[in-house]
KETI-635020 format. One record per residue: residue number from 1; residue in three letters; x, y, z of N, C-alpha, C in turn. Coordinates in pm, whole numbers. Example, Ala and Ser with C-alpha at 12.3 -4.5 7.8 and 13.67 -1.06 7.14 Angstrom:
// KETI-635020
ATOM num residuo    nxx    nyy    nzz   caxx   cayy   cazz    cxx    cyy    czz
ATOM   1     ala   1319   -569    780   1230   -450    780   1320   -330    780
ATOM   2     ser   1285   -225    708   1367   -106    714   1290      3    787
This chain:
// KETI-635020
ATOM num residuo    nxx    nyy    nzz   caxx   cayy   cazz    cxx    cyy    czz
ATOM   1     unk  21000  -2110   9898  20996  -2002   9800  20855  -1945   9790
ATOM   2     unk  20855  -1811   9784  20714  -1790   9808  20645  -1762   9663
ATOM   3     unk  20528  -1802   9636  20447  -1808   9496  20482  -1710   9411
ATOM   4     unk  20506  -1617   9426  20547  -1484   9263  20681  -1520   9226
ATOM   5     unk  20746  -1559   9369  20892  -1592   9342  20890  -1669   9206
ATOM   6     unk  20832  -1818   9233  20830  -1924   9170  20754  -1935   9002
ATOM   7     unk  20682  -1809   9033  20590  -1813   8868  20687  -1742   8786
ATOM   8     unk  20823  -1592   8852  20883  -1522   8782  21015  -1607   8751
ATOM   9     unk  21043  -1696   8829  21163  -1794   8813  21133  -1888   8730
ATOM  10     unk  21010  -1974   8716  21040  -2059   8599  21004  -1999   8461
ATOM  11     unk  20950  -1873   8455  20927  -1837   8302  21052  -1766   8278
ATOM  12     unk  21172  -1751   8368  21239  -1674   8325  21338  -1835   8270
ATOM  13     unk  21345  -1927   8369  21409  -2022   8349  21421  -2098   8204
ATOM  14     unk  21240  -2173   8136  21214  -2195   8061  21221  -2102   7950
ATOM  15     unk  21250  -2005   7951  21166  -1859   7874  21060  -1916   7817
ATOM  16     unk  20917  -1945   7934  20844  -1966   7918  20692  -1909   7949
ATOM  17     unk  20611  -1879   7894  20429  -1850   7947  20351  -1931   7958
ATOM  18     unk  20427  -2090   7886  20331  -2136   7830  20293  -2247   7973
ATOM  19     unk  20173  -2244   8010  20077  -2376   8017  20032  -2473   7993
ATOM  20     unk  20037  -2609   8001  19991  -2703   7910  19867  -2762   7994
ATOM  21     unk  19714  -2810   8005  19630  -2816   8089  19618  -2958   8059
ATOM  22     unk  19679  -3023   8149  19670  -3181   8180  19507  -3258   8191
ATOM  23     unk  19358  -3213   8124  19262  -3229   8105  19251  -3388   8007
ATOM  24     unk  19258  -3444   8096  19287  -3601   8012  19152  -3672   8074
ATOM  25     unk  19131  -3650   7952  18937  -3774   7938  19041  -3841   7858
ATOM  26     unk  18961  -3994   7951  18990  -4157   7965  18959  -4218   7812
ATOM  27     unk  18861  -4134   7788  18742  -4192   7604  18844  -4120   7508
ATOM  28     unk  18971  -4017   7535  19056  -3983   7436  19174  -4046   7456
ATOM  29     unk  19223  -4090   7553  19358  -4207   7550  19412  -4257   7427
ATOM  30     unk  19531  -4231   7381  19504  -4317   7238  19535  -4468   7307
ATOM  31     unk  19491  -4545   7162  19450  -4690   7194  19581  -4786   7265
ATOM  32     unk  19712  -4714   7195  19868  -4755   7236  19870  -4793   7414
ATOM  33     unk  19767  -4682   7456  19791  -4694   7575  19713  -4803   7665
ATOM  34     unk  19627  -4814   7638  19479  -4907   7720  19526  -5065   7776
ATOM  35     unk  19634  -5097   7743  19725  -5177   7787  19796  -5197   7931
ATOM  36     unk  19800  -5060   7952  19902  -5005   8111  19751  -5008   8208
ATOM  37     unk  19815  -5060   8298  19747  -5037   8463  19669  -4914   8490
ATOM  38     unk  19726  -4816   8477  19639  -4706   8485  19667  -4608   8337
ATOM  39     unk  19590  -4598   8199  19638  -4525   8132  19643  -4398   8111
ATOM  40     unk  19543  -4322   8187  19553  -4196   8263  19708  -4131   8268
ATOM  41     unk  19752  -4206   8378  19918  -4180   8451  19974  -4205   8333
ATOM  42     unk  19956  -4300   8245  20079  -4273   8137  20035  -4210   8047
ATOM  43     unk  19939  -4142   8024  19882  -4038   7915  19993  -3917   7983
ATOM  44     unk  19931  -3847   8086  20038  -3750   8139  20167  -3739   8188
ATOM  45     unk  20217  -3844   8190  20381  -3897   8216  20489  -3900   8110
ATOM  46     unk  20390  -3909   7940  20450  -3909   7824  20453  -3800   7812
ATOM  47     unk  20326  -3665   7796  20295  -3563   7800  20407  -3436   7894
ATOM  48     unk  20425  -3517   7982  20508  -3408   8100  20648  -3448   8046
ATOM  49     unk  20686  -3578   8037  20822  -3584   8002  20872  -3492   7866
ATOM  50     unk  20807  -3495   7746  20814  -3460   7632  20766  -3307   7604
ATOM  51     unk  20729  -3269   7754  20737  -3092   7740  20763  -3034   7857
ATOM  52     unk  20857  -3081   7964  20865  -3004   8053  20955  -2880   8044
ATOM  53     unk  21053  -2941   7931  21172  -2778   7917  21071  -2680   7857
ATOM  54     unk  20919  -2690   7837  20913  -2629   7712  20781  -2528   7825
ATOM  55     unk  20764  -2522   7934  20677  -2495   8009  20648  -2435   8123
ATOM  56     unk  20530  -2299   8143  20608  -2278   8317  20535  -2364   8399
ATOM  57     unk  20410  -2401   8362  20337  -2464   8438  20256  -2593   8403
ATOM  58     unk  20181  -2678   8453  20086  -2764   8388  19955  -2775   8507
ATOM  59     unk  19843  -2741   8419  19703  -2733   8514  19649  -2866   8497
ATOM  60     unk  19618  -2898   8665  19522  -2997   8625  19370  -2986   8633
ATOM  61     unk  19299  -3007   8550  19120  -2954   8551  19069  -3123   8660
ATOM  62     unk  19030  -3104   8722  19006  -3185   8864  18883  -3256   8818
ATOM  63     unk  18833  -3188   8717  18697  -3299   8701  18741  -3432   8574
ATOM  64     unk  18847  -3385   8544  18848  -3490   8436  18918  -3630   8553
ATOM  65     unk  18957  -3618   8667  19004  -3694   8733  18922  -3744   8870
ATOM  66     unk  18825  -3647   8885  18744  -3706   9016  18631  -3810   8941
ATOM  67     unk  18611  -3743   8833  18560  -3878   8722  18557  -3981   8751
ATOM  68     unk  18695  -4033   8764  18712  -4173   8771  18720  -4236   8877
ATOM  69     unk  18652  -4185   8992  18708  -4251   9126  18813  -4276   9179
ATOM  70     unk  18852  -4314   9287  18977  -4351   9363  19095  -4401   9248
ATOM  71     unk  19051  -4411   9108  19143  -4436   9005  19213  -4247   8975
ATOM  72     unk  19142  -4218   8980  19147  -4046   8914  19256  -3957   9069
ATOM  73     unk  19197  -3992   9167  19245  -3939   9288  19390  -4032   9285
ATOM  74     unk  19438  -4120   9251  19558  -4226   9200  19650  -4114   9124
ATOM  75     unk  19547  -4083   9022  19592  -3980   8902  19698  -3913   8948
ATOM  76     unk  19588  -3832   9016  19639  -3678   9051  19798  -3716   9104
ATOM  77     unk  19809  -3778   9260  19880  -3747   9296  20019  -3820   9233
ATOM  78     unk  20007  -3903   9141  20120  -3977   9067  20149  -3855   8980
ATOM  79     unk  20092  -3826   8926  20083  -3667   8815  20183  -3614   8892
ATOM  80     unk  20140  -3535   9029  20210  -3448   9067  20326  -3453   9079
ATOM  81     unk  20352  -3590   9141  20515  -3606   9170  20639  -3675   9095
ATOM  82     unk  20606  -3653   8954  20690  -3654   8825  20709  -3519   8791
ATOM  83     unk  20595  -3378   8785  20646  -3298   8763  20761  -3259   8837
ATOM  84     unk  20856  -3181   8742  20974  -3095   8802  20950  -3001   8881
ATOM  85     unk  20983  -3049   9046  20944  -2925   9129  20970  -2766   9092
ATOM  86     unk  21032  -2706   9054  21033  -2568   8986  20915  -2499   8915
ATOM  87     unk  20856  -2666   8866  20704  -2606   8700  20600  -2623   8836
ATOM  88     unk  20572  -2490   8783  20409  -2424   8911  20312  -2563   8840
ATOM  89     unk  20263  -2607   8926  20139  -2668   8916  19986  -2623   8964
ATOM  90     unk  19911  -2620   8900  19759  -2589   8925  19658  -2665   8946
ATOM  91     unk  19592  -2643   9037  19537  -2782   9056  19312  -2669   9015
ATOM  92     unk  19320  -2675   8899  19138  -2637   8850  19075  -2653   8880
ATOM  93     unk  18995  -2682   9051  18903  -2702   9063  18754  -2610   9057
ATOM  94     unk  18821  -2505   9054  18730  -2343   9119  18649  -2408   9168
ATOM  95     unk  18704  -2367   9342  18675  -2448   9453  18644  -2325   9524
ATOM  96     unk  18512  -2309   9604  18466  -2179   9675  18356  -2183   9765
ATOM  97     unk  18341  -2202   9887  18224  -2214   9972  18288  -2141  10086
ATOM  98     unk  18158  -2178  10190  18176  -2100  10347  18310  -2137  10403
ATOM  99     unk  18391  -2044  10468  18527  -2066  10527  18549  -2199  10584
ATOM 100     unk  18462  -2249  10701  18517  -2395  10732  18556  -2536  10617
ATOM 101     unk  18457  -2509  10529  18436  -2603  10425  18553  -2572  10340
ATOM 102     unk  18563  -2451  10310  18706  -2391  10215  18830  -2424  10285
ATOM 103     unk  18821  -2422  10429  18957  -2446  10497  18997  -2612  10429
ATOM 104     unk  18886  -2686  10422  18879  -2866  10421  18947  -2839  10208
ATOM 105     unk  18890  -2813  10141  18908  -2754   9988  19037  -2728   9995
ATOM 106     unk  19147  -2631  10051  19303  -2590  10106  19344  -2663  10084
ATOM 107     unk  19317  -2741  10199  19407  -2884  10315  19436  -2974  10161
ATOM 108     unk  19306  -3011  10095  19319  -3113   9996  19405  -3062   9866
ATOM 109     unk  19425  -3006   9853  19467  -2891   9726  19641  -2902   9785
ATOM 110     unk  19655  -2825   9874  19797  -2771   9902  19887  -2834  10014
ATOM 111     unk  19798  -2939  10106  19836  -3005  10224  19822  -3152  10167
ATOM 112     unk  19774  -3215  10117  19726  -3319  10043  19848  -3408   9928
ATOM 113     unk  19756  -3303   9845  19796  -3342   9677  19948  -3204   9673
ATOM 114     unk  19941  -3122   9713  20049  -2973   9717  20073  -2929   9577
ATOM 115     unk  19949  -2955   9555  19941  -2819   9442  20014  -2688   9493
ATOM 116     unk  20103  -2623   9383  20120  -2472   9387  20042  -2387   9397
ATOM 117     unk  19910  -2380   9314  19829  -2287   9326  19675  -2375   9253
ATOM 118     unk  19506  -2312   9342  19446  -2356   9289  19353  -2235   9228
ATOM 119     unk  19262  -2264   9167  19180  -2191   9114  19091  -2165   9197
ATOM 120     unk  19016  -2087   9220  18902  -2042   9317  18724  -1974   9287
ATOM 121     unk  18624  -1998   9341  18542  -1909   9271  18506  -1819   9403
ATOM 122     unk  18517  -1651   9347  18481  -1569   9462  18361  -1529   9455
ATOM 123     unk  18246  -1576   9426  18103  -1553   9435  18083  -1579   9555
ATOM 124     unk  18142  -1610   9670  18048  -1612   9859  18158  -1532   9900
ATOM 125     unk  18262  -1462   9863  18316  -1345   9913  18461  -1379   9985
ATOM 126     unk  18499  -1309  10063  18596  -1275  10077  18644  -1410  10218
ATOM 127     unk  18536  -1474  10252  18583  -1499  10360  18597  -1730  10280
ATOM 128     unk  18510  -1696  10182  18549  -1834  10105  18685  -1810  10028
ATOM 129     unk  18748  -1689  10042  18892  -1708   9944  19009  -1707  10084
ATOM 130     unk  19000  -1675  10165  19050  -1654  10282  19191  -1792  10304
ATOM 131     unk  19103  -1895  10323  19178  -2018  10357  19300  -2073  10257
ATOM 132     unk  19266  -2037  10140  19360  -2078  10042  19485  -1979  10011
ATOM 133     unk  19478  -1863  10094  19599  -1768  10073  19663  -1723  10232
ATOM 134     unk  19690  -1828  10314  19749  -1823  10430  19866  -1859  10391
ATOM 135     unk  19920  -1875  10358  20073  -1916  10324  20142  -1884  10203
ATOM 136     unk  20225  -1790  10196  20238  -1743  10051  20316  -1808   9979
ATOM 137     unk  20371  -1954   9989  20415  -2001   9890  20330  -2123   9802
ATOM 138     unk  20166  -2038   9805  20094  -2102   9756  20001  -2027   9710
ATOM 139     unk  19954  -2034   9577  19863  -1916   9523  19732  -1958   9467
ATOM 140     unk  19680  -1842   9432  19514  -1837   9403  19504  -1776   9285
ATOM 141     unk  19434  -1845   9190  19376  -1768   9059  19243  -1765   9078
ATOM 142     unk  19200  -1658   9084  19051  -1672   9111  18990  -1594   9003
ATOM 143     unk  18859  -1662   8993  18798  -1659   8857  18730  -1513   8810
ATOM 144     unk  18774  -1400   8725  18704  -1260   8736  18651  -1283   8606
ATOM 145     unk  18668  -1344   8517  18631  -1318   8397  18714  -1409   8286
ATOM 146     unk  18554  -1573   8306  18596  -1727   8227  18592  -1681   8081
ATOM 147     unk  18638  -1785   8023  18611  -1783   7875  18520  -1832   7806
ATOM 148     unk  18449  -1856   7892  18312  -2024   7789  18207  -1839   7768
ATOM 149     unk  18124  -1906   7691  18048  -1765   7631  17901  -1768   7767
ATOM 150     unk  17884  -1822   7840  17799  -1805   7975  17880  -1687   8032
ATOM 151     unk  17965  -1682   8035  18046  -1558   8119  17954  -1427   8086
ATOM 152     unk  17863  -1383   8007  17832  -1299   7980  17669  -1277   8066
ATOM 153     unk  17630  -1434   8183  17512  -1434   8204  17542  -1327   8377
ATOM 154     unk  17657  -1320   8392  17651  -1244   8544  17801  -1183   8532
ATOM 155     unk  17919  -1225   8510  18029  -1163   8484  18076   -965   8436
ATOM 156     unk  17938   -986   8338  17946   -837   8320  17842   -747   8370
ATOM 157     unk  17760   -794   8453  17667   -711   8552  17725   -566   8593
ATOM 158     unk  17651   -508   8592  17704   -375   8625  17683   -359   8777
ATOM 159     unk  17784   -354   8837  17786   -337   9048  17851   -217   9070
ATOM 160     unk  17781   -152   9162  17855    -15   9180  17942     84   9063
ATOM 161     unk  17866     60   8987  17905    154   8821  18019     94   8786
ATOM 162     unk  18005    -50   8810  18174   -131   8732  18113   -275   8700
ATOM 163     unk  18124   -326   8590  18119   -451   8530  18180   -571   8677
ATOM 164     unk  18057   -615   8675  18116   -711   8840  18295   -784   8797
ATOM 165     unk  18321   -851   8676  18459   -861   8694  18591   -779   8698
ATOM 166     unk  18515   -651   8671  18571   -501   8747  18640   -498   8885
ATOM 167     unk  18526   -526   8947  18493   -536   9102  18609   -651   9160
ATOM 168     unk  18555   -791   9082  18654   -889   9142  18799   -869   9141
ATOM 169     unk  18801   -814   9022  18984   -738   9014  19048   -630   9115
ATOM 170     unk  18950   -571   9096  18946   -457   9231  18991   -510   9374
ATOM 171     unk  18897   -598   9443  18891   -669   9552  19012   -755   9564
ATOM 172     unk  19060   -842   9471  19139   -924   9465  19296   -826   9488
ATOM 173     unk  19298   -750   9385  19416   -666   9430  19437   -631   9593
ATOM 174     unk  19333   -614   9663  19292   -506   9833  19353   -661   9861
ATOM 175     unk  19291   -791   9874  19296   -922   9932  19438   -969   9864
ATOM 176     unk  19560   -893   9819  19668   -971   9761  19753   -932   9882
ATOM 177     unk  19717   -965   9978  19846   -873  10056  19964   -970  10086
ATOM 178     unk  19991  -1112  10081  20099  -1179  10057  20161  -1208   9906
ATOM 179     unk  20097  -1159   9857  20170  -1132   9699  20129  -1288   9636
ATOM 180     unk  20019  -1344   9665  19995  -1454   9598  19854  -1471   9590
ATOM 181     unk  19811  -1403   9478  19679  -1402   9445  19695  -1369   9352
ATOM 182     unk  19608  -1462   9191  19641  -1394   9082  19442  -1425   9010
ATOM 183     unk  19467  -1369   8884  19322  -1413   8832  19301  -1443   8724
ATOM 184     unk  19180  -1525   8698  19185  -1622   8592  19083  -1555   8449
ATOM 185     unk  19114  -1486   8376  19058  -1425   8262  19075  -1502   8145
ATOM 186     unk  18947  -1508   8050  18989  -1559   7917  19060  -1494   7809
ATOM 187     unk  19103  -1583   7752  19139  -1554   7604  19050  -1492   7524
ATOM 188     unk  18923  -1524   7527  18809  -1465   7443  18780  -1327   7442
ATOM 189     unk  18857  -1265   7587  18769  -1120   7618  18934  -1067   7607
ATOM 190     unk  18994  -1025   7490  19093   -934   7497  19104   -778   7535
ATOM 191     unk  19006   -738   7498  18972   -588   7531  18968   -547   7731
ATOM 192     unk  18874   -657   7800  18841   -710   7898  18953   -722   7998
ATOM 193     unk  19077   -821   7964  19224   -841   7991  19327   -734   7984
ATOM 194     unk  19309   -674   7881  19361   -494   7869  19319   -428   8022
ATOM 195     unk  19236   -470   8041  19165   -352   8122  19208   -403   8263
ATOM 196     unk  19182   -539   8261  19192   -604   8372  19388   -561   8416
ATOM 197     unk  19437   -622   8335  19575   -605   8368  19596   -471   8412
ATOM 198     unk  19552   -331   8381  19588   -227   8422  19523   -152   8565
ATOM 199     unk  19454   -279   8593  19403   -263   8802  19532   -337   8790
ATOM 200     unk  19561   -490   8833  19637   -540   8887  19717   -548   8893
ATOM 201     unk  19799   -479   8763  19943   -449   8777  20029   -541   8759
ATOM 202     unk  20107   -603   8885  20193   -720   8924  20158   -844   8945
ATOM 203     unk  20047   -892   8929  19953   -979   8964  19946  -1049   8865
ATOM 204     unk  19984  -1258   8908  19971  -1318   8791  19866  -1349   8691
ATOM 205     unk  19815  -1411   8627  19713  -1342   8525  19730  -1518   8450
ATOM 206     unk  19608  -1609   8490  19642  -1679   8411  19504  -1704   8310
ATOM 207     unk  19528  -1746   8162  19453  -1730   8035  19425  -1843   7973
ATOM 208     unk  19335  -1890   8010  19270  -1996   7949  19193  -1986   7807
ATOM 209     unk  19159  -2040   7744  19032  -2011   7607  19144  -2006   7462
ATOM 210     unk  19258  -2098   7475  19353  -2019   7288  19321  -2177   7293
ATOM 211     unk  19335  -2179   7167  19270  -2291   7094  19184  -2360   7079
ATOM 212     unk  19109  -2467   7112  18977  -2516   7099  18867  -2378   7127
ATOM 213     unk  18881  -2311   7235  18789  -2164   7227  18804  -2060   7171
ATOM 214     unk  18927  -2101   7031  18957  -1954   6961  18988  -1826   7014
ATOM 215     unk  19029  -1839   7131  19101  -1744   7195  19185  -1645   7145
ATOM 216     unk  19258  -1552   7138  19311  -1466   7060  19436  -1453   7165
ATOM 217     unk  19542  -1484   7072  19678  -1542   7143  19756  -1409   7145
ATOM 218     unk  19781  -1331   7007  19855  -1216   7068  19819  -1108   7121
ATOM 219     unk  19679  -1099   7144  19597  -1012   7221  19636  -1032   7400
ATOM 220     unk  19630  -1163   7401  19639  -1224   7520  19758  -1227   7594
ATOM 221     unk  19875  -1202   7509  20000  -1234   7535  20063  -1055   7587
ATOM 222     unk  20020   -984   7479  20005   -888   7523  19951   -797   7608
ATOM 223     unk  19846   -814   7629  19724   -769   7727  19762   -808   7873
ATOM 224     unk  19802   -951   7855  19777  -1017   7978  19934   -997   8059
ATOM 225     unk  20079   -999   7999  20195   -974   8044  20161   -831   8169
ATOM 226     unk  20262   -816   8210  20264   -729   8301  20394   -688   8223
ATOM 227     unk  20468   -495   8236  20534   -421   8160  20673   -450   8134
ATOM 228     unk  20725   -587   8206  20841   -668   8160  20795   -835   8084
ATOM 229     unk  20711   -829   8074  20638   -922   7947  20628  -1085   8024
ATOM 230     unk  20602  -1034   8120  20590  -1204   8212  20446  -1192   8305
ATOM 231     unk  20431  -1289   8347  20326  -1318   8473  20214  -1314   8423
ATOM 232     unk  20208  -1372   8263  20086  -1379   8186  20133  -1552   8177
ATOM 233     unk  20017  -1641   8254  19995  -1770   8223  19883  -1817   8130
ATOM 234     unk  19959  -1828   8036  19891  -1871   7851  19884  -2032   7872
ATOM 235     unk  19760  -2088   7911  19698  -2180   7925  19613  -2262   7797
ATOM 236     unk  19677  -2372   7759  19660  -2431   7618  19601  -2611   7664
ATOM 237     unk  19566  -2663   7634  19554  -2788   7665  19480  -2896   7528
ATOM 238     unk  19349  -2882   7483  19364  -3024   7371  19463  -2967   7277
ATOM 239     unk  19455  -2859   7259  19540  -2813   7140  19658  -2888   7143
ATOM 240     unk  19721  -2913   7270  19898  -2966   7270  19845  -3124   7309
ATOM 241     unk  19739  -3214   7384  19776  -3291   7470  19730  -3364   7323
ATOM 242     unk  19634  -3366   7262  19562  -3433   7139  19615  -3411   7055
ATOM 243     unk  19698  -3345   6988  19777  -3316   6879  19760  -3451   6789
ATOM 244     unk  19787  -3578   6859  19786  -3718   6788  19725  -3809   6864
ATOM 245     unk  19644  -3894   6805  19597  -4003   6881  19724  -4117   6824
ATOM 246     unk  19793  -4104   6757  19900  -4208   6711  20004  -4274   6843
ATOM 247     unk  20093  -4334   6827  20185  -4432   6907  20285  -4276   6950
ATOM 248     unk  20302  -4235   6863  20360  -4117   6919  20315  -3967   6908
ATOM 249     unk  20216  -4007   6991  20127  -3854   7019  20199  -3777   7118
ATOM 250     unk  20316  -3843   7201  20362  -3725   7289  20480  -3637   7187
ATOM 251     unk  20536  -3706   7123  20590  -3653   7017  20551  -3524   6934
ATOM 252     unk  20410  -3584   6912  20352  -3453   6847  20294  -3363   6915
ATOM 253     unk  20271  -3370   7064  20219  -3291   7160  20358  -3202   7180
ATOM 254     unk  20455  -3218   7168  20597  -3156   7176  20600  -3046   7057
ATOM 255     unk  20560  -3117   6962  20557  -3036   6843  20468  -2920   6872
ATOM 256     unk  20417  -2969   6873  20264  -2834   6926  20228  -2749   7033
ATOM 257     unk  20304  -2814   7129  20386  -2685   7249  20495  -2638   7172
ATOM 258     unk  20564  -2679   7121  20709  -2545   7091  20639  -2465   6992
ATOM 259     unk  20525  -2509   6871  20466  -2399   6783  20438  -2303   6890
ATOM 260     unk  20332  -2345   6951  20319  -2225   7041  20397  -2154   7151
ATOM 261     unk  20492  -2205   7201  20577  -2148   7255  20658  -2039   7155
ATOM 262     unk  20678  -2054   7028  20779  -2002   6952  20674  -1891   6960
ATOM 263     unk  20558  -1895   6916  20483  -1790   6878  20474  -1683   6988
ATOM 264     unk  20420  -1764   7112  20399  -1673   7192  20531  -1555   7207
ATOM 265     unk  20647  -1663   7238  20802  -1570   7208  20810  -1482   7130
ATOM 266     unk  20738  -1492   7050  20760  -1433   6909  20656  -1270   6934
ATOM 267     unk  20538  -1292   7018  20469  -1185   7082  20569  -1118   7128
ATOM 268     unk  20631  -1186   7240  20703  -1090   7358  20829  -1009   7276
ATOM 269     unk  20876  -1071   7224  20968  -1003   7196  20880   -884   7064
ATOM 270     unk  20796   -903   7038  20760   -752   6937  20699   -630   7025
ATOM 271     unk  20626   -672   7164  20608   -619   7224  20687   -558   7400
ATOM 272     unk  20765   -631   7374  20797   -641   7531  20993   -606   7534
């Protein structure tokens, strides 16, 4: 199935946007768990079971797992293969160097571990994004415009009379030619996402920064959809995974994906 296929099929499936970002530091485990062999794997195994109807995708941020050594690389790939093949998986590394080295970055990402899609950084150009979009049933979010408030130290540079994450949107659209390239904008910059969405059109759009970064959710939901109210990936993570440090924190991590799921629903349908 090739990558747009798969992002427009499970949000239509789930009637879902939502994201949950599998970012599991070892020092937040609740204590219930520290018992099990690896408590990592059962931090996200409770987590995935107790929200997969509720989800299109789940990201994994790669540093909270290369962390831990050959324990973390354990992680990953046990992670992966509980999710429900249908829910897009992301694998966060924003991973970006010279083509040979990027080809080796791919291999591990999509040949490896088979992530659905990884994150990318296009600061060395066109020929470091190259390797990761040979096959279109595997996609690229690449980074035009983060949410952490540094985004403002080169992101909005002015290049050729356009705000450089102008540019990256620009480029990225010319470089989508298997229909699997999407980009990674915050929550923080709603005005930014407006703008962005109206270069790329059809292009998935995934949104990091709602909750712990105060992100602005119906800005985002709106902004970021494309004109049938999908292919906006609303990316949430302590907000749902921490909900409880209690015995039944996946419980309440359930709770706190469907709030936000209802809500976000609750966007689309006023707008969409």
């Amino acid at each position: 199935m090739k990558f747009i296929e798969k992002v427009v099929n499970i949000q239509e499936k789930n009637k879902s946007l939502l994201c949950i970002g599998l970012d599991t530091d070892i020092t937040r485990i609740p204590d219930c768990l520290k018992g099990f062999k690896n408590p990592q794997f059962e931090f996200n195994k409770r987590i995935i079971e107790s929200t997969a109807d509720l989800v299109c995708a789940y990201k994994l941020n790669l540093a909270f797992y290369e962390s831990n050594g050959s324990h973390g690389y354990e992680t990953i790939q046990q992670t992966l293969e509980i999710i429900p093949p249908e829910i897009l998986t992301i694998g966060d590394g924003k991973r970006g160097d010279i083509g040979n080295t990027a080809e080796h970055y791919a291999k591990t990402l999509f040949e490896n571990w088979k992530f659905d899609a990884a994150t990318v950084n296009p600061y060395m150009g066109k020929d470091s994004v190259e390797p990761f979009l040979k096959n279109d049933d595997r996609g690229v979010f690449l980074l035009a415009l983060t949410s952490n408030p540094g985004s403002k130290d080169f992101q909005y540079l002015i290049c050729k009379g356009k705000p450089l994450y102008e540019q990256v949107a620009i480029r990225a659209k010319k470089w989508n030619v298997k229909k699997n390239l999407g980009l990674v904008v915050g929550a923080t910059h709603p005005t930014e996402l407006k703008r962005i969405r109206s270069i790329v059109k059809e292009m998935p759009i995934l949104v990091p920064g709602i909750g712990a970064q105060s992100g602005d959710l119906e800005k985002s939901v709106r902004f970021g959809c494309t004109k049938n109210g999908n292919l906006a990936v609303i990316n949430i993570s302590r907000g749902i995974i921490y909900a409880s440090s209690d015995k039944d924190f996946d419980k309440k991590s359930r709770l706190a994906a469907k709030l936000f799921l209802d809500d976000i629903n609750k966007i689309r349908e006023k707008y969409f």
